[in-house]
C-alpha positions in Angstrom: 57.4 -6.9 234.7 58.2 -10.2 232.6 59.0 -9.5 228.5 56.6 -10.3 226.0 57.0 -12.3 222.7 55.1 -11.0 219.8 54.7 -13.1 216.8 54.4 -12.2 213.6 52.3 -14.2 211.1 52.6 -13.8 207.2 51.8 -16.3 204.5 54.5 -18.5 204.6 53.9 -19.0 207.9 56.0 -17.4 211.2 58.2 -14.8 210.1 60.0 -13.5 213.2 59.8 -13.2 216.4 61.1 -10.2 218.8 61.0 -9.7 222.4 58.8 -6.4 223.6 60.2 -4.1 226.4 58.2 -3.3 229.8 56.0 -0.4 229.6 56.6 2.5 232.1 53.8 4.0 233.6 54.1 8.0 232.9 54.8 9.2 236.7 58.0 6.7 236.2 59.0 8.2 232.7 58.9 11.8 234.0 62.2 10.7 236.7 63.7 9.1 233.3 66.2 10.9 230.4 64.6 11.0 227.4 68.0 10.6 225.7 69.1 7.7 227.9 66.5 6.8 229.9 68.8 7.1 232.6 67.3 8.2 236.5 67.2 12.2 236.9 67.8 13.9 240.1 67.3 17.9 241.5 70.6 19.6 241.7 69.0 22.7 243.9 72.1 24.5 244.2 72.3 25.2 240.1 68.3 25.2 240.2 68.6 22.4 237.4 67.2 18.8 236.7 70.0 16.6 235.4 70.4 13.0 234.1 72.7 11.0 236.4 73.9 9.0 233.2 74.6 11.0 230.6 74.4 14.4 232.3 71.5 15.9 230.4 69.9 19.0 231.6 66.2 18.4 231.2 65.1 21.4 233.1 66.5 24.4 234.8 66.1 28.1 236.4 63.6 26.1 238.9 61.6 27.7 241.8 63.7 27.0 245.0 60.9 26.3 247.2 63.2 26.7 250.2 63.9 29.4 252.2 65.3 32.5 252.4 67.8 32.2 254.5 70.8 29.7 254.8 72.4 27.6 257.9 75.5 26.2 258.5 74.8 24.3 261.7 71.8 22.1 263.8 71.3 25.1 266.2 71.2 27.9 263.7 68.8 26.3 261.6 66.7 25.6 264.7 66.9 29.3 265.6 65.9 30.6 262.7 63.4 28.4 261.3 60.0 30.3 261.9 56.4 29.0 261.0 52.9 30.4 261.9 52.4 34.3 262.1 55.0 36.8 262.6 55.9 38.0 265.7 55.0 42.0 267.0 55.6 44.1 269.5 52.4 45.5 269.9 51.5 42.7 271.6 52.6 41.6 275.4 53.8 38.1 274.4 54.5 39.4 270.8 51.9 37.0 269.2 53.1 33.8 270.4 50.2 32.2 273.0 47.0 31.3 272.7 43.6 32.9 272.0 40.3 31.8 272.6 37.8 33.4 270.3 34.8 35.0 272.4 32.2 33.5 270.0 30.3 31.1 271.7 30.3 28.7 268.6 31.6 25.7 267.9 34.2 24.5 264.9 30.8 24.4 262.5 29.4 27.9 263.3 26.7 25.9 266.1 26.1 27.9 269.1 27.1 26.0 272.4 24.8 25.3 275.2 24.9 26.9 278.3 27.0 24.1 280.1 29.7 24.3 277.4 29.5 28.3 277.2 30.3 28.3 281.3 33.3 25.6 280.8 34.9 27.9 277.7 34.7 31.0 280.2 36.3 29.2 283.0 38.8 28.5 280.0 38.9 32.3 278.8 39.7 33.4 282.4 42.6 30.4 283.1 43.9 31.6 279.8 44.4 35.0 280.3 45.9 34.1 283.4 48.4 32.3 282.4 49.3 34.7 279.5 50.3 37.4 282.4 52.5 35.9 284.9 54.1 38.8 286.6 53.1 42.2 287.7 55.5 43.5 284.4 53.7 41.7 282.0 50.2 43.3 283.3 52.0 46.2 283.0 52.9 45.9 279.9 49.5 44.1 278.5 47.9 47.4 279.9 49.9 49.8 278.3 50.3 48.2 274.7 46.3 48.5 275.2 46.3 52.4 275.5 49.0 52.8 272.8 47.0 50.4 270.5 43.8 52.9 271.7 45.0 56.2 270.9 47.0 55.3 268.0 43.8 54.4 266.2 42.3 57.4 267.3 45.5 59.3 266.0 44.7 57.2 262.9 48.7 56.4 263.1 50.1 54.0 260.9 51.1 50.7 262.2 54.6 51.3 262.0 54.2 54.1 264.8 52.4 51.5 267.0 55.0 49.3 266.4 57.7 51.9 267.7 55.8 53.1 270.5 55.6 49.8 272.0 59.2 49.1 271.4 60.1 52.3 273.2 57.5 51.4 276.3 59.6 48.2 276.3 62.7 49.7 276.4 61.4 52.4 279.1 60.2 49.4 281.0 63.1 47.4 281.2 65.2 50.2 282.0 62.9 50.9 284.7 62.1 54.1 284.0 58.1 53.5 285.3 58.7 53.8 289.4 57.1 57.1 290.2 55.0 57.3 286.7 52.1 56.0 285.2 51.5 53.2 282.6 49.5 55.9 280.7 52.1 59.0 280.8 54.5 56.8 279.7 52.3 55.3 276.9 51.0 58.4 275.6 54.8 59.8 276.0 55.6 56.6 273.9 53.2 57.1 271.0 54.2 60.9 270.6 57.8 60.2 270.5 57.3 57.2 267.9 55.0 59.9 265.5 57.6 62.4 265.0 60.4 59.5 264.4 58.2 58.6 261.6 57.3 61.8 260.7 53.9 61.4 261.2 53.2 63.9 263.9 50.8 64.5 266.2 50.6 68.3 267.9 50.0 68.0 272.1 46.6 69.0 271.8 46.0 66.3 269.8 47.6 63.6 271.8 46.3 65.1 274.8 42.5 64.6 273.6 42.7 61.3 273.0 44.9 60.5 276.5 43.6 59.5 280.1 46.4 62.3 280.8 46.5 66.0 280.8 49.2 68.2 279.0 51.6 68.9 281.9 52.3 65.2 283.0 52.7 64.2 279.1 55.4 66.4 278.3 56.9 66.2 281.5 56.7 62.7 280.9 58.2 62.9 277.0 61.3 64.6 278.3 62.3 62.3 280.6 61.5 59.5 278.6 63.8 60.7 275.5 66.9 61.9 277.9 67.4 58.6 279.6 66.6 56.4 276.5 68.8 58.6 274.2 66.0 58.9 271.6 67.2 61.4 268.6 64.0 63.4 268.0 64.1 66.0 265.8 61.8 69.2 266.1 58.8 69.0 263.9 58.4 69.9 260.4 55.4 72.6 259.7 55.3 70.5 256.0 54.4 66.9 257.6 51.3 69.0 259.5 50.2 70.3 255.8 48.6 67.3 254.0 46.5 66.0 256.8 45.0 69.7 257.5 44.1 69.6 253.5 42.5 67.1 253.7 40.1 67.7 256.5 39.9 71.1 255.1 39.0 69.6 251.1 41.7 71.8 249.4 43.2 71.0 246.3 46.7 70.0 245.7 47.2 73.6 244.3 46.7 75.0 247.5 48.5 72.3 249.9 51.4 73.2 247.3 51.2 77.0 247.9 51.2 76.3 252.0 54.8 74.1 251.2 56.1 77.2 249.0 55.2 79.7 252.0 56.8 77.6 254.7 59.7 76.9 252.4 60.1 80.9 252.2 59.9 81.2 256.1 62.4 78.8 256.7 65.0 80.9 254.0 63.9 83.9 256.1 64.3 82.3 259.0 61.3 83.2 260.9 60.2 79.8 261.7 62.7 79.1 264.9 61.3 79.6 268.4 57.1 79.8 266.7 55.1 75.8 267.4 55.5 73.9 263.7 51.4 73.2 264.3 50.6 76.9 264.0 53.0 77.6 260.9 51.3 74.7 259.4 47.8 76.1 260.1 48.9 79.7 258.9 50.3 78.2 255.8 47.2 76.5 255.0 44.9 79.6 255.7 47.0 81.4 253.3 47.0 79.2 250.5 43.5 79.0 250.9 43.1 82.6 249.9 45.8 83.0 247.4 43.7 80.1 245.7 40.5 81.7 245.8 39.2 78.9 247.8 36.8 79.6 251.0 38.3 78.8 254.4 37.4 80.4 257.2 40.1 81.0 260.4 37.9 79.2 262.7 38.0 76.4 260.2 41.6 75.8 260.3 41.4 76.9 263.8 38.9 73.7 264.4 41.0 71.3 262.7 44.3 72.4 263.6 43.7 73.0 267.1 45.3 75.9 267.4 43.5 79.5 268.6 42.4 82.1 265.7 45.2 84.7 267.4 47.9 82.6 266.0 46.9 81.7 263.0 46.4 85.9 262.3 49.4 86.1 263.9 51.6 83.4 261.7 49.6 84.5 258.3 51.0 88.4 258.3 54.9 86.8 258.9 54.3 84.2 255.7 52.7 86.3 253.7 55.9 88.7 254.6 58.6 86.5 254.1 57.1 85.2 250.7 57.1 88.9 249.7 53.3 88.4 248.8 50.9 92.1 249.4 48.2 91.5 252.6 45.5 93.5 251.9 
């Protein structure tokens, strides 16, 4: 941009005569100093804008837009760069192939015709072919299926499914499935992962919502956490407590009575060698009635799935332990 001359005209004629700077469009004065005018540049490991002439701070504390982690090297960097979604374990190829949608519709919501709907089939098949390339990966497609399955029926939390397939993976590349099913293993898998949450599930339960019956599961459990070294610890009547109150509809005074009377059996003592899920269902039947609230022993029974017998059975020794009169 040339300079300008301005002229100023008074009476007497010309009076002066001064030379007028460039103008600078506003996207350039933003990268300028306003002390110096002097270029500025992004120091990002202060978090600060400075001027490169006279050393101005013009802004700082900055959003580092970068991310999270740091690299020292090409091939570090490479490795742990990451875009698109995360990666799971619930999932065969943990997330990372191809899907194609089963909506016969095209990028604008337009259905396809019947030529293009038989060539995106053909497509759907080759597909899922390719994302299965060995009898281990069917294998394992299959059983993430059932633990995905029964985990929703369970109504488990995501982190459970999450450790149930890592433990099928583990049990599978140990080679622990010659001789066993893909759904014994699976089922085994997604009991195992509730109680290391803390989230259990009783057998009956699991067994409901299984393609395999009782005997084969636990059989199944065992050997599963022996040869993987799982730490498992027995299950706590408490964690069966809030789930039973609330299919039940009790109050929070009466799910706090059922913790007080299994807290009281376990100072006693009494709670070694009896199944967690029936101490949990005796607990809640009695804090039903020392809360005046109506709950019948086949309710709980129904819910808990657990017989009548116990639940009788379990209520006497709480009620006992808790030094509370039975009538």
């Amino acid at each position: 941009m040339s300079d300008t001359t301005i002229r100023t005209y008074t009476e007497e004629g010309v009076s002066e005569t001064e030379t007028e700077r460039p103008t600078v469009d506003e996207s350039e004065q933003e990268h300028l100093c306003p002390e110096c005018g002097g270029r500025l540049a992004s120091d990002t490991e202060h978090g600060e804008t400075v001027c490169t002439e006279c050393g101005l701070v013009v802004e700082e504390d900055e959003i580092d837009r970068g991310p999270e982690w740091r690299a020292f090297n090409p091939g570090e960097k490479d490795q742990k760069s990451r875009v698109g979604a995360p990666t799971t374990n619930m999932m065969h190829d943990k997330g990372l192939s191809t899907n194609i949608g089963w909506q016969d519709k095209d990028a604008y919501g337009n259905s396809l015709n019947s030529r293009q709907r038989q060539k995106m089939q053909r497509l759907r098949t080759w597909n899922e072919r390719f994302r299965t390339r060995d009898s281990k990966e069917r294998n394992l497609k299959q059983a993430l299926g059932e633990i995905d399955r029964m985990s929703s029926a369970l109504g488990l939390p995501e982190n459970v499914r999450e450790t149930a397939s890592v433990i099928y993976r583990r049990a599978l590349a140990d080679d622990l499935l010659p001789g066993r099913s893909i759904e014994g293993v699976a089922t085994a898998a997604v009991y195992a992962a509730a109680r290391q949450a803390g989230v259990p599930r009783s057998l009956d339960e699991v067994e409901m919502v299984s393609r395999v019956d009782k005997m084969e599961l636990t059989r199944t459990y065992r050997y599963v956490i022996r040869e993987l070294g799982l730490e498992v610890k027995p299950a706590d009547p408490e964690s069966y407590i809030p789930r039973f109150a609330s299919d039940l509809e009790l109050t929070e005074e009466a799910e706090r009575r059922a913790r007080d009377l299994v807290r009281s059996a376990r100072e006693a003592g009494i709670l070694s060698g009896k199944s967690p899920v029936g101490i949990a269902a005796a607990a809640i039947y009695a804090a039903a009635l020392l809360t005046n609230q109506k709950v019948t022993q086949s309710q709980v029974s129904d819910v808990a799935n657990i017989s009548e017998v116990t639940i009788r059975n379990r209520y006497k020794e709480l009620l006992e332990a808790a030094d509370v009169p039975t009538a």
